[in-house]
PLY file of the C-alpha trace (Angstrom):
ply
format ascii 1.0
element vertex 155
property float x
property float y
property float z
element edge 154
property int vertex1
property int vertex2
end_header
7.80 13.78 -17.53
11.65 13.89 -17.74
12.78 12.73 -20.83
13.76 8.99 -21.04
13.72 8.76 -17.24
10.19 7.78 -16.79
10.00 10.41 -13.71
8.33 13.43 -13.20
10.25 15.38 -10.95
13.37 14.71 -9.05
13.70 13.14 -6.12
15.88 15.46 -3.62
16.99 12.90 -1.18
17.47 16.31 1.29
13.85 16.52 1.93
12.25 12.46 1.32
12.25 9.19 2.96
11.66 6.09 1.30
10.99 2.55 2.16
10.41 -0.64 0.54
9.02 -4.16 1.65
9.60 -7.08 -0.83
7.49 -10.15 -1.71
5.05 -9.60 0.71
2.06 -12.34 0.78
-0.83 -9.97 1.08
-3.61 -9.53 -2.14
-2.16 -7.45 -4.95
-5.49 -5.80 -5.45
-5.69 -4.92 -1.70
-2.47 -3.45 -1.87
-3.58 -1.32 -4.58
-6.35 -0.03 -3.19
-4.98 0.68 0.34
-1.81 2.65 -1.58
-4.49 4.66 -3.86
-6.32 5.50 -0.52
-3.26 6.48 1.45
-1.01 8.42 -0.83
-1.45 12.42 -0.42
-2.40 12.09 3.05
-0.31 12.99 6.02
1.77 10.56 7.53
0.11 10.83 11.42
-3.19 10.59 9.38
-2.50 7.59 7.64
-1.73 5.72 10.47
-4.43 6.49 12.29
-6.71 5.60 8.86
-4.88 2.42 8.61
-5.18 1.67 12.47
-9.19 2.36 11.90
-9.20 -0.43 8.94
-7.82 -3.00 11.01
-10.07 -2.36 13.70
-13.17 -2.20 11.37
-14.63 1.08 11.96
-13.32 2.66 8.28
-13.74 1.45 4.96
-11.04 1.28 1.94
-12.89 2.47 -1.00
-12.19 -0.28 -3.96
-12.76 1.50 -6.97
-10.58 -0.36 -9.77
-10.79 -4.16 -8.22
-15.28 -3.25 -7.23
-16.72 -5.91 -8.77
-19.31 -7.93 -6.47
-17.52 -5.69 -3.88
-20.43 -4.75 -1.12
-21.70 -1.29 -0.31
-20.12 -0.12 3.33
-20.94 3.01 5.08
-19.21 6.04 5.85
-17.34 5.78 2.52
-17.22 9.42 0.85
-17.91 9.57 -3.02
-18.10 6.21 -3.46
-20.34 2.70 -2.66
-17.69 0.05 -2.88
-15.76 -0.78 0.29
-13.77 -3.91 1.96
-11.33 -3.80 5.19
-8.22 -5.64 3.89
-6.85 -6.05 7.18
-4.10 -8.75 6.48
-2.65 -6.15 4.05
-3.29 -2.85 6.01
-1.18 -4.34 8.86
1.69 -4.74 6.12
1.25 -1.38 4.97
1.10 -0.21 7.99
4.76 -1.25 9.13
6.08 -0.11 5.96
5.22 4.03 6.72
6.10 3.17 10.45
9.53 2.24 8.32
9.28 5.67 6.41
8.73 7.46 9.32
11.76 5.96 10.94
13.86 6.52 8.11
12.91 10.31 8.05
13.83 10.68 11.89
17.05 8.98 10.76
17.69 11.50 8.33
16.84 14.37 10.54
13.63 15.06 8.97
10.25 16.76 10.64
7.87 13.51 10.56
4.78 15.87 11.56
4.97 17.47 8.06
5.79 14.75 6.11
2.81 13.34 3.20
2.80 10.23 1.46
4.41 11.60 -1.73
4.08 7.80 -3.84
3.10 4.92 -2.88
3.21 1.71 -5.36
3.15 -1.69 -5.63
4.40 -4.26 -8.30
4.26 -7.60 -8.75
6.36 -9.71 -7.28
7.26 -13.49 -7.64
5.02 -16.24 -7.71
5.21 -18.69 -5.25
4.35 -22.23 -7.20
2.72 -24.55 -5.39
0.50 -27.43 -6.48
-2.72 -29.40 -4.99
-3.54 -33.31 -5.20
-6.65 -34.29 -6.63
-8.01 -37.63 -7.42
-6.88 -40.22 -9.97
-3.13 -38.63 -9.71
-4.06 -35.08 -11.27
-3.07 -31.65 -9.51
-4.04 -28.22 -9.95
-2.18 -25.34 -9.31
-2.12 -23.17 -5.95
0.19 -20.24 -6.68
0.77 -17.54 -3.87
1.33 -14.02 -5.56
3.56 -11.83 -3.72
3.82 -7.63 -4.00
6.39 -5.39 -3.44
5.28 -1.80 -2.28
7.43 0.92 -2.09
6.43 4.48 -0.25
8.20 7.50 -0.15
7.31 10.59 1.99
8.34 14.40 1.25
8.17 17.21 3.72
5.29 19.15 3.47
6.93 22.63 2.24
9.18 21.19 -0.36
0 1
1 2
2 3
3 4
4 5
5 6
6 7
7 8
8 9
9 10
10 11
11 12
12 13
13 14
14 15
15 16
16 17
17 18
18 19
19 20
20 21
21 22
22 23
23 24
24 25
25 26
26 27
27 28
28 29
29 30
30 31
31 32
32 33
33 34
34 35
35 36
36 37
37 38
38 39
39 40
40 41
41 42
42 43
43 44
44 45
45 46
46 47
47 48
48 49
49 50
50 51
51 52
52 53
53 54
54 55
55 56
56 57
57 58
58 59
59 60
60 61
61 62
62 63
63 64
64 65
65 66
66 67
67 68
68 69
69 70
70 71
71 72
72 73
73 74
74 75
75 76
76 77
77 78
78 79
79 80
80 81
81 82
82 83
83 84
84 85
85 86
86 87
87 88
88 89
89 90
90 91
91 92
92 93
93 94
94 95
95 96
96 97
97 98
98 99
99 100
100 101
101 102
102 103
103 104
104 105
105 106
106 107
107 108
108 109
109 110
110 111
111 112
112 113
113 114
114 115
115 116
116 117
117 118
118 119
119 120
120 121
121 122
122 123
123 124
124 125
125 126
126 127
127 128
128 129
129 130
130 131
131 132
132 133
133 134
134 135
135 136
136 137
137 138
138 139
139 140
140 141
141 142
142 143
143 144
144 145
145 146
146 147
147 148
148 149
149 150
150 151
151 152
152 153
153 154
């Protein structure tokens, strides 16, 4: 790691694309495990992986957020699977985004890879529910921000 920068290498704006989707209201956790899943894999491939999840046919492996997750098959080196499709479809548009903003730049998309993917918290939609005898409870919304950012293969 750089010192004091919190990076480790430098990001040479020559050779990546990056894009960003804010306050999105998909599952953090799903998030999570669809950016773990996707990031070293080509960009053509991860669409087609994500385009599988939303039809069903493939698996995201949950391996931090497992617990009482179901087994589901086809999953390699691990048992723990769900298809987050609400979220994949947001992920989804955000490397379609990338991938745009590489062509922009005058980048080769076919040997671009999903150099970091991340997501954060975002903010908290409040939001309250009536019960009886004039009490409420809460009913929050929890937003995520994800951020990918693709590198050409070679660099």
């Amino acid at each position: 790691m750089d010192a004091g920068t919190g990076t480790e290498t430098e990001i040479d704006p020559e050779t990546t694309a990056k894009a960003m989707a804010y306050e999105l209201h998909i599952s953090p956790k799903h998030a999570f495990e669809i950016c773990r899943a996707i990031k070293g894999k080509k960009v053509g491939d991860a669409e087609a992986y994500l385009e599988a999840v939303l039809e069903k046919h493939t698996a995201i492996p949950f391996k931090r957020h497992k617990k009482k997750v179901a087994h589901r098959k086809g999953l390699k080196k691990w048992y723990a699977g769900r298809y987050p499709v609400k979220a994949s479809a947001e992920i989804l548009k955000l490397i379609r985004n990338a991938k745009a903003n590489a062509e922009y730049k005058g980048l080769d998309t076919e040997i671009m890879r999903i150099w970091h993917a991340a997501t954060k918290k975002g903010r908290t939609i409040r939001g309250i529910m009536p019960r009886a005898f004039g009490r409420a409870t809460p009913k929050n919304t929890d937003t995520v921000t994800v951020e990918i950012m693709l590198r050409e293969e070679g660099s």
